[in-house]
MDAnalysis code that builds the backbone (N, CA, C; Angstrom):
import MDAnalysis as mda
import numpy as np

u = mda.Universe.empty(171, n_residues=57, atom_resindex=np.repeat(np.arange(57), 3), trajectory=True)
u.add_TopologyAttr("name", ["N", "CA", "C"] * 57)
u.add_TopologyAttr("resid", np.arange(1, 58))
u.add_TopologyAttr("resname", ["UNK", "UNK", "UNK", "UNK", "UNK", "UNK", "UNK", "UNK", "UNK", "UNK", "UNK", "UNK", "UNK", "UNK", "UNK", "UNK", "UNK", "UNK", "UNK", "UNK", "UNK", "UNK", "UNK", "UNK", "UNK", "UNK", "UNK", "UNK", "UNK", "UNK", "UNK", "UNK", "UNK", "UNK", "UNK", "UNK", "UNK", "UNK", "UNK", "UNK", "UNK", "UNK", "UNK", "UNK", "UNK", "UNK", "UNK", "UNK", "UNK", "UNK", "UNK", "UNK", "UNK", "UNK", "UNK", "UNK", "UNK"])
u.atoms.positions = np.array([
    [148.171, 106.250, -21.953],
    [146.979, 106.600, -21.238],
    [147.135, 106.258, -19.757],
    [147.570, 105.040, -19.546],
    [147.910, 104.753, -18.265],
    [148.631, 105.373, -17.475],
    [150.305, 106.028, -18.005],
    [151.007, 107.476, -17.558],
    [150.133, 108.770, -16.982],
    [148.990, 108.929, -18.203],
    [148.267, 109.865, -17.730],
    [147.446, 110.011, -16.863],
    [146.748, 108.559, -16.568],
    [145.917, 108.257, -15.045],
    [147.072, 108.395, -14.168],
    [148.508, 107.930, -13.933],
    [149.306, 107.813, -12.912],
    [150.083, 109.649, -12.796],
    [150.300, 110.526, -13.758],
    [150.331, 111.376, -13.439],
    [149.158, 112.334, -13.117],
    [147.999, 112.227, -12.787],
    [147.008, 112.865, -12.162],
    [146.474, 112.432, -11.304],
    [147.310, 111.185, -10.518],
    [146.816, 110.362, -9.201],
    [145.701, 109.920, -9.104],
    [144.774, 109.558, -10.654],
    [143.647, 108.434, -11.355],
    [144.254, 107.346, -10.223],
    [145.950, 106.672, -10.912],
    [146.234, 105.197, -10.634],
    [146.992, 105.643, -9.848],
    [147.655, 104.580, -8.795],
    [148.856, 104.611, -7.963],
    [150.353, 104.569, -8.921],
    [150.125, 103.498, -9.641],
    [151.406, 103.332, -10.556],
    [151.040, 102.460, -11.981],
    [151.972, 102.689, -12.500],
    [151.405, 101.697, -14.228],
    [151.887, 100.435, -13.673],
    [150.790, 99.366, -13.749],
    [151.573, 98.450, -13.508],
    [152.171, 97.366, -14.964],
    [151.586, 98.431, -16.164],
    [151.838, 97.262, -17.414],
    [153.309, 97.597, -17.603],
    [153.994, 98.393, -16.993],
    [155.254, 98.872, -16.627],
    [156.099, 97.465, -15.811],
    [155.647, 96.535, -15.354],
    [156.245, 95.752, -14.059],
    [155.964, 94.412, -14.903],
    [155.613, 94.364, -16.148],
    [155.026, 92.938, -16.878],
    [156.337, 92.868, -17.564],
    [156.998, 91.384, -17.813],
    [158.359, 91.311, -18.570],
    [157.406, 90.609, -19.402],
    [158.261, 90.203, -20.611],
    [158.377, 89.852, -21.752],
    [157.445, 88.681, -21.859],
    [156.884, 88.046, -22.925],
    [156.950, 87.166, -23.046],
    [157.534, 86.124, -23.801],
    [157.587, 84.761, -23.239],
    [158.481, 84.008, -23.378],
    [157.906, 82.697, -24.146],
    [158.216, 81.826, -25.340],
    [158.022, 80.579, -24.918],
    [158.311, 79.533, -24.664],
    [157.653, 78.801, -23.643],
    [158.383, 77.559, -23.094],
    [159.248, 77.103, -23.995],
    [158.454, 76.483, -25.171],
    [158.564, 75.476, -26.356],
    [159.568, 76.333, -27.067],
    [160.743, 76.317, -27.883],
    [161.333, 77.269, -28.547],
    [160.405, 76.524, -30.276],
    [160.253, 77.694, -30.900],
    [159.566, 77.424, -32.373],
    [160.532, 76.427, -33.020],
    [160.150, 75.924, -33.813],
    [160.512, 74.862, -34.855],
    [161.045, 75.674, -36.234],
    [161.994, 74.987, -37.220],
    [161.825, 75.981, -38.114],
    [161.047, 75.882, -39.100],
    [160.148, 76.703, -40.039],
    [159.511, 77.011, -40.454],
    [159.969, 76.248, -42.171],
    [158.702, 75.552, -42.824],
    [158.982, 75.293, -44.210],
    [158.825, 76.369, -44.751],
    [159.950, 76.841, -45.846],
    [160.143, 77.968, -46.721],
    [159.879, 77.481, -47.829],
    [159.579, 76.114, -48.590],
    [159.324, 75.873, -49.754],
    [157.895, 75.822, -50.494],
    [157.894, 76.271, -51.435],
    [156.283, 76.767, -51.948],
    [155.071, 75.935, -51.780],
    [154.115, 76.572, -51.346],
    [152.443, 75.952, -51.490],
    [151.868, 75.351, -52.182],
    [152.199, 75.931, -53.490],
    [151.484, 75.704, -54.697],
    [152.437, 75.812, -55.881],
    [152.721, 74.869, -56.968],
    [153.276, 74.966, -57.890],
    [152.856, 76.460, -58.807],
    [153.954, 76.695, -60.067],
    [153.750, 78.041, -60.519],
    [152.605, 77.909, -61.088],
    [152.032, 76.700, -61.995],
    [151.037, 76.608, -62.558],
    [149.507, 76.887, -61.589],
    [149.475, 76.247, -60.518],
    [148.648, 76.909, -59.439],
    [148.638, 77.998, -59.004],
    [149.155, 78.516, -59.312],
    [149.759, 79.897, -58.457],
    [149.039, 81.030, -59.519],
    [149.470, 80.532, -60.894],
    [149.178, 81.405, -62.051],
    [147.488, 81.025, -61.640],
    [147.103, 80.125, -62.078],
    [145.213, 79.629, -62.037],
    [145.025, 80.556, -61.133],
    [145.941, 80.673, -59.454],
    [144.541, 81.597, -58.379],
    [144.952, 82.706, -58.920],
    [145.912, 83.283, -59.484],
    [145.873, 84.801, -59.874],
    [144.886, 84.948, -60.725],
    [144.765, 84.074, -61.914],
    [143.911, 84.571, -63.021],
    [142.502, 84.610, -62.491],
    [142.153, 83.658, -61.783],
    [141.087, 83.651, -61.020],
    [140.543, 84.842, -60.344],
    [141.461, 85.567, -59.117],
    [140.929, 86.202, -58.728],
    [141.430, 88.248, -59.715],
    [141.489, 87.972, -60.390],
    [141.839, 88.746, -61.707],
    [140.257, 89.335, -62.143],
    [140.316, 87.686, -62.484],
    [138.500, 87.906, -63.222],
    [137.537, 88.141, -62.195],
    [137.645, 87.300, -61.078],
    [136.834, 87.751, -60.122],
    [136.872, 89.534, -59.748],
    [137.563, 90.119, -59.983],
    [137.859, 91.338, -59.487],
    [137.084, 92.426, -60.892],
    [136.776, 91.624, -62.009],
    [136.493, 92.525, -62.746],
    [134.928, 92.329, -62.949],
    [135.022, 91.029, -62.030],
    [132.954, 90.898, -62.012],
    [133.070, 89.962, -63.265],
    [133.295, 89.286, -63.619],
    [133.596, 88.607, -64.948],
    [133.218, 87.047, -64.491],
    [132.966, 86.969, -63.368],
    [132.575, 85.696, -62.808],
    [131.401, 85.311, -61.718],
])
């Protein structure tokens, strides 16, 4: 949209064209990959929202 204001002399120029990247300071940490919730928990919120889904609750 912005191209299109700058090719009909709307804008002078795009300037979201002249914005680099962003960066962050802090580099991320790595991330825990090991599970939330045991399988037995895991099974309970499924069944849960199972029944919830059929109005059953």
């Amino acid at each position: 949209m912005l191209e299109y204001a700058v090719d009909n002399d709307v804008l002078a120029d795009n300037a979201a064209r002249r914005v680099r990247a962003v960066k962050a300071k802090v580099p991320k940490r790595a991330r825990d990959h090991t599970r939330a919730m045991t399988r037995a928990e895991r099974d309970n919120v499924i069944a849960l929202a199972h029944t919830t889904s059929l109005g059953l609750i």
